[in-house]
C-alpha positions as CSV (number, residue, x, y, z in Angstrom):
1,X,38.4,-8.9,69.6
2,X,40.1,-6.3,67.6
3,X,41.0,-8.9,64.9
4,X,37.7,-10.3,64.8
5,X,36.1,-6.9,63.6
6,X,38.8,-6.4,62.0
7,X,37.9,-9.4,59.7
8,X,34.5,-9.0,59.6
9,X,34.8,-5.1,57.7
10,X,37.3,-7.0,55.1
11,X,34.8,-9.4,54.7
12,X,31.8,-6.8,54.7
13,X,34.0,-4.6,52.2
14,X,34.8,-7.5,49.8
15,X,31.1,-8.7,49.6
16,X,30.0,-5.2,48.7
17,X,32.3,-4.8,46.4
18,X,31.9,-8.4,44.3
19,X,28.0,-6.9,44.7
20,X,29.0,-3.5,42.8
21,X,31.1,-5.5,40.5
22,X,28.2,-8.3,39.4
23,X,26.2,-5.4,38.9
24,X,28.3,-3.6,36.8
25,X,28.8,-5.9,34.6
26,X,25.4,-7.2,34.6
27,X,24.2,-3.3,33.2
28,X,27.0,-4.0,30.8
29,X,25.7,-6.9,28.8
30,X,22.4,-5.7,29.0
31,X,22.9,-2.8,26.6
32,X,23.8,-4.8,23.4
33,X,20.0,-6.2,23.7
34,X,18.1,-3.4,23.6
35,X,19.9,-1.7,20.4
36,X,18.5,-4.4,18.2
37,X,18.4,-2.0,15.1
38,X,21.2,-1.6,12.8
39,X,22.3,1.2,10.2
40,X,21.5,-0.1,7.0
41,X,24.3,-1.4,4.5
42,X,24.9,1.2,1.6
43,X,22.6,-1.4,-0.9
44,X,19.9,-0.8,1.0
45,X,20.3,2.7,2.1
46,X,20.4,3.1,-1.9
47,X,17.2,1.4,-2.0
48,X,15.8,3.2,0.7
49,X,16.5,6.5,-1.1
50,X,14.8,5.4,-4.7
51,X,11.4,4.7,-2.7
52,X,11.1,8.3,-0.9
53,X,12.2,9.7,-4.8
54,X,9.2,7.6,-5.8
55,X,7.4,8.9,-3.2
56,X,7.9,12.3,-3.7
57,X,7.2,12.2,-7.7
58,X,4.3,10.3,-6.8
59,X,2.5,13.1,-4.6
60,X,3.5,15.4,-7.3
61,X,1.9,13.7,-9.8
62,X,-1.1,13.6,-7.7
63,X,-1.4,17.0,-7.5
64,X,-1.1,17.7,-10.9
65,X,-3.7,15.2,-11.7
66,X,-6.1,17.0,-8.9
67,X,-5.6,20.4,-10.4
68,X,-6.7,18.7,-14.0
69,X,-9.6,16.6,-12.1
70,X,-11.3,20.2,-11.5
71,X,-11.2,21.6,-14.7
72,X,-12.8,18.0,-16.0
73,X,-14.9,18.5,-13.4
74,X,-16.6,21.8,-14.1
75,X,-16.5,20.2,-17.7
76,X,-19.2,17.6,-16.1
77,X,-20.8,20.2,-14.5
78,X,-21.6,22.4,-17.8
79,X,-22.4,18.9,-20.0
80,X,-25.1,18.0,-16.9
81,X,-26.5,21.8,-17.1
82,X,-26.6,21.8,-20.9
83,X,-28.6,18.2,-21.0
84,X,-31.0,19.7,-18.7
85,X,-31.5,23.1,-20.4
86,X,-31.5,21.2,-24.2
87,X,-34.6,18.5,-22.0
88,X,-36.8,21.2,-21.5
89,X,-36.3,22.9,-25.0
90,X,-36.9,19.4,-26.0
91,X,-40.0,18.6,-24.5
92,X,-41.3,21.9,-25.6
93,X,-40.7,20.5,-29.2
94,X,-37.8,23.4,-29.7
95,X,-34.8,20.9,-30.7
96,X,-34.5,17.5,-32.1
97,X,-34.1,14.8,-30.4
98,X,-30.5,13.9,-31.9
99,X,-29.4,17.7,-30.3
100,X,-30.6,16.1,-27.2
101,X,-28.7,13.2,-27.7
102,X,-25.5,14.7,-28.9
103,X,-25.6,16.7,-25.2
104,X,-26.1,13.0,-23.6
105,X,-23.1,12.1,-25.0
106,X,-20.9,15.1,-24.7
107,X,-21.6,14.4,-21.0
108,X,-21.2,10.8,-21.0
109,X,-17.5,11.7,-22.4
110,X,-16.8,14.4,-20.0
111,X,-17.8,11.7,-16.9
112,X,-15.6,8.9,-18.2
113,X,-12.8,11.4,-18.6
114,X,-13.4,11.9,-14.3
115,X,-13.7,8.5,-13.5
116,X,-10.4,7.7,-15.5
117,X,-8.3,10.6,-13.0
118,X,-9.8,9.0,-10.1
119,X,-9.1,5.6,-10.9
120,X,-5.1,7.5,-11.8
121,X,-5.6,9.3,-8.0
122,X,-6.7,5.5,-6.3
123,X,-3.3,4.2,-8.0
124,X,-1.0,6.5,-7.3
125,X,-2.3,6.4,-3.5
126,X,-1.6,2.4,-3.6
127,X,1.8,3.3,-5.8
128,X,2.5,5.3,-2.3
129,X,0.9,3.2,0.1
130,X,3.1,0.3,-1.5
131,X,6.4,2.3,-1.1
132,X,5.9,3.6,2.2
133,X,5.5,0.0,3.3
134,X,8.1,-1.2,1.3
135,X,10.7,-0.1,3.0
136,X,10.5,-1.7,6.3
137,X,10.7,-4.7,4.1
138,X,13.5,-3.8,3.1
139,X,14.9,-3.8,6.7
140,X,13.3,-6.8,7.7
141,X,15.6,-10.7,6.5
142,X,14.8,-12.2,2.9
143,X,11.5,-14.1,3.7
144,X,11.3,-17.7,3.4
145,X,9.3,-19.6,0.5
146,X,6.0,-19.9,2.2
147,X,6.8,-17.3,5.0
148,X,5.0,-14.7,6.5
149,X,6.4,-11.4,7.6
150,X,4.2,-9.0,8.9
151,X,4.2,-5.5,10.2
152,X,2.2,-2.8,11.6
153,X,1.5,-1.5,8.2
154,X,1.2,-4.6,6.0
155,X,1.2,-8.6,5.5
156,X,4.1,-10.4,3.1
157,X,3.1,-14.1,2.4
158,X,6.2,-15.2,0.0
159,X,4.1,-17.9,-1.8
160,X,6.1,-20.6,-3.9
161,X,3.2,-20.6,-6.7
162,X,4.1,-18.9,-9.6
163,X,1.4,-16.0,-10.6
164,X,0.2,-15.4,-14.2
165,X,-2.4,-12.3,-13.8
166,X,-4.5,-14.2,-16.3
167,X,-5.4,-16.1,-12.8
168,X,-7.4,-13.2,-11.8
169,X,-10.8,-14.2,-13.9
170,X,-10.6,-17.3,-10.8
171,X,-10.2,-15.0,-8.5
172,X,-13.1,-13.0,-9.7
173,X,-15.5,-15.9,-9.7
174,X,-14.1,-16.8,-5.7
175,X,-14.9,-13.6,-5.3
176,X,-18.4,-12.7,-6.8
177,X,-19.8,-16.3,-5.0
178,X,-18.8,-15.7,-1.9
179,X,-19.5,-11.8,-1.4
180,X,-22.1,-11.3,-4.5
181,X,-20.6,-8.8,-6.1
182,X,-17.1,-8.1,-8.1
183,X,-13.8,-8.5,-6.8
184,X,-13.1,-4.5,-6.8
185,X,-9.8,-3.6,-8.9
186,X,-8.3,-1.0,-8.4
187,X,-4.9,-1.6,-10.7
188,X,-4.6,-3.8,-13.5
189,X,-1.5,-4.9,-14.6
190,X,0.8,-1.8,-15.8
191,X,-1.4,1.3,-15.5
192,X,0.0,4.9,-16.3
193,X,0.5,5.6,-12.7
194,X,3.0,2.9,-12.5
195,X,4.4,3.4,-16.2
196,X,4.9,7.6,-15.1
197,X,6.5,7.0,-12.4
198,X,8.9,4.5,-13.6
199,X,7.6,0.9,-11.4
200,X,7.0,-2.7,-13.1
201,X,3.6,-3.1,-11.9
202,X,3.0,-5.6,-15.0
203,X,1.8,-9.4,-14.0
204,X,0.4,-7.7,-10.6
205,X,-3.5,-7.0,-9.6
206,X,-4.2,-4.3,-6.8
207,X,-7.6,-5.2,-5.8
208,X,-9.3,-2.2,-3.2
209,X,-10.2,-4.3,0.3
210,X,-9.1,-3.8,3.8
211,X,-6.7,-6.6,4.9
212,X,-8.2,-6.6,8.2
213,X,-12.0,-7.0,6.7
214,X,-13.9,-10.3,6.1
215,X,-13.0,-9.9,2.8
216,X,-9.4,-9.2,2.9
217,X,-9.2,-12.4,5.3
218,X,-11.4,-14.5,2.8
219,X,-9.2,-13.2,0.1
220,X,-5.5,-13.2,1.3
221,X,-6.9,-17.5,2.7
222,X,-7.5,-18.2,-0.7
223,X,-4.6,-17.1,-2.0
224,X,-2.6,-18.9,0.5
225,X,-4.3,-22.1,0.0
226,X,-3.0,-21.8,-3.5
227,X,1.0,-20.8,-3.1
228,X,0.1,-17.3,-4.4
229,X,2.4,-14.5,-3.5
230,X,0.8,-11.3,-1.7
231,X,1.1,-8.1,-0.3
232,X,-1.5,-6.8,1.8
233,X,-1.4,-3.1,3.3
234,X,-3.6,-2.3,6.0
235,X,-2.9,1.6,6.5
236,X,-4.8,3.8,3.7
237,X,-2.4,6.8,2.7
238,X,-3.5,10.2,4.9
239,X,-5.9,12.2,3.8
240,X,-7.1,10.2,1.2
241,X,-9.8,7.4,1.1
242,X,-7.9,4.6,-0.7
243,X,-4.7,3.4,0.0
244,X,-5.4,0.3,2.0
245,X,-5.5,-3.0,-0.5
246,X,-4.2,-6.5,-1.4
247,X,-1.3,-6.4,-4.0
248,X,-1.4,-9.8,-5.6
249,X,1.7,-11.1,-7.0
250,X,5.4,-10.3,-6.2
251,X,6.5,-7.1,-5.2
252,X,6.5,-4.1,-7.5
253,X,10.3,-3.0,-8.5
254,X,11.6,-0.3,-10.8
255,X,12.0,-0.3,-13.8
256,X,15.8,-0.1,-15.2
């Protein structure tokens, strides 16, 4: 009897511990799975670096630009008050009517002069947007021709067409028949924003939809339909309205 219990507590004890042992081990192999992210190499770490240094020159640029957006600004103002004041005198037969017109143009001048900082504000948010984005590309694998890779912040399609921006007058006309009105640009080619702050944005159209929108859909199904090479961002820069576009053509790089 006394061999017989004997027996069974080996038995007992070696089950248990084969049990603590399997489990063990079992913990063991499951913590390579869970660190799936890796330290970047010292290439891309580099890379890394040059986009938060574009970043950074980028948001000072835009404040600069916002401090000189309200001095052009009051400019407007003055120009709108002085074509109202010269109206009156005019009606009353006080000033000739090229006076007038000289304060219509003086004002006409001082508004295009606003609308051209904007349109520099609206491209240096997409010059952020795009290198915010940019780097979880560049901790993402090479893309294969015709491959998606897609984020929370944007879409890559790594079209095998070649792009010539002198495509985009087609992509205007896709554009103006299906939605009745024109393809909204925001950056052309090489603007100042991206010739200031150093990127190749030349060959490359930014045009100002939401990915996510019926549009954006519509317009990143087109371009894959024709091989073209995209970048769509769907997250507008904080605390400002733009941001959020469709980058056609390859990616933007800097310029050596």
């Amino acid at each position: 009897m006394l061999v017989k219990t004997l027996t069974t507590f080996l038995l007992l004890t070696a089950l248990t511990f084969s049990v603590q042992a399997q489990s063990s081990k079992s913990k063991k192999k499951s913590k390579p799975s869970t660190a799936t992210q890796t330290k970047p190499d010292a290439t891309t770490q580099n890379a890394l670096d040059a986009k938060d240094k574009v970043i950074e020159a980028t948001k000072e640029y835009k404040v600069s630009v916002e401090h000189y957006l309200t001095f052009l600004e009051d400019d407007v103002k003055h120009a709108n008050e002085k074509v109202d004041r010269l109206k009156k005198l005019l009606d009353d037969g006080l000033i000739s009517k090229k006076e007038y017109e000289n304060s219509q143009s003086e004002l006409t001048a001082a508004q295009a002069k606003v609308d051209a900082q904007k349109k520099e504000l609206a491209s240096a948010d997409n010059l952020i947007e795009e290198a915010e984005a940019s780097k979880q590309l560049l901790l993402l694998p090479p893309p294969k021709v015709g491959t998606y890779q897609s984020t929370a912040a944007l879409i890559r399609y790594n079209g095998a067409s070649t792009w010539m921006i002198s495509q985009t007058a087609e992509l205007q006309a896709f554009f103006q028949q299906k939605f009745g009105r024109p393809l909204p640009i925001s950056a052309f080619g090489q603007t100042a924003t991206h010739e200031k702050m150093g990127f190749d944005h030349s060959n490359r159209v930014d045009v100002a939809v939401q990915p996510d929108s019926p549009e954006g859909q519509a317009l990143m199904e087109y371009l894959r339909q024709r091989g073209i090479p995209f970048i769509a961002f769907r997250h507008a820069v904080p605390g400002s309205a733009t941001g959020a576009h469709i980058h056609v053509g390859p990616a933007s790089h800097r310029i050596q």
